[in-house]
MARSE-449283 format. One line per field, with one value per residue (C-alpha): x, y, z. Coordinates in Angstrom, 2 decimals, padded with zeros to 5 digits. Last residue first. Layout:
BEGIN
px c(X:...)
py c(Y:...)
pz c(Z:...)
END
This chain:
BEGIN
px c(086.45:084.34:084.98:087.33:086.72:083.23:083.80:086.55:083.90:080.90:083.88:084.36:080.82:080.42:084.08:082.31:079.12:080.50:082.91:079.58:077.47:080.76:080.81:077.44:077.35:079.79:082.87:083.48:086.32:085.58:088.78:090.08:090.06:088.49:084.78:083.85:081.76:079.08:077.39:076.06:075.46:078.73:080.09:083.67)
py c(064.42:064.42:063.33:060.26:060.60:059.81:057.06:055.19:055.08:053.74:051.17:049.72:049.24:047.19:045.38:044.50:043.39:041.20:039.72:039.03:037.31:035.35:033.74:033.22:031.04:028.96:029.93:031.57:032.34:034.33:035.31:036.52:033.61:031.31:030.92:027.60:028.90:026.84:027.34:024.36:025.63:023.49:024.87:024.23)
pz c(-066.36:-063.01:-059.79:-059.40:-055.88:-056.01:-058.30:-055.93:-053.22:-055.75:-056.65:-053.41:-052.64:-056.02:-055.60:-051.17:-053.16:-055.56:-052.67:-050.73:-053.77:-054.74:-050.71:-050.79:-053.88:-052.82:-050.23:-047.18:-044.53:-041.82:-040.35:-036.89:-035.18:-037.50:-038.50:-041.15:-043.73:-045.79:-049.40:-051.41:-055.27:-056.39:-059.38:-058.29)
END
């Protein structure tokens, strides 16, 4: 925890990742998920 080192190890069907990286990509993937949600919220 609160390391800024970054590294992934690959699996058969996962990509597991942690560090920095790994919080950058899950912020992206709740940002892209929520610009999807929005559009179907349509207005109020």
């Amino acid at each position: 925890i609160g390391s800024r080192l970054s590294w992934s190890r690959n699996y058969a069907a996962k990509d597991i990742r942690f560090g920095v990286e790994a919080r950058a990509l899950m912020l992206k993937g709740v940002e892209d998920l929520a610009d999807a949600v929005k559009i179907t919220m349509g207005p109020k």
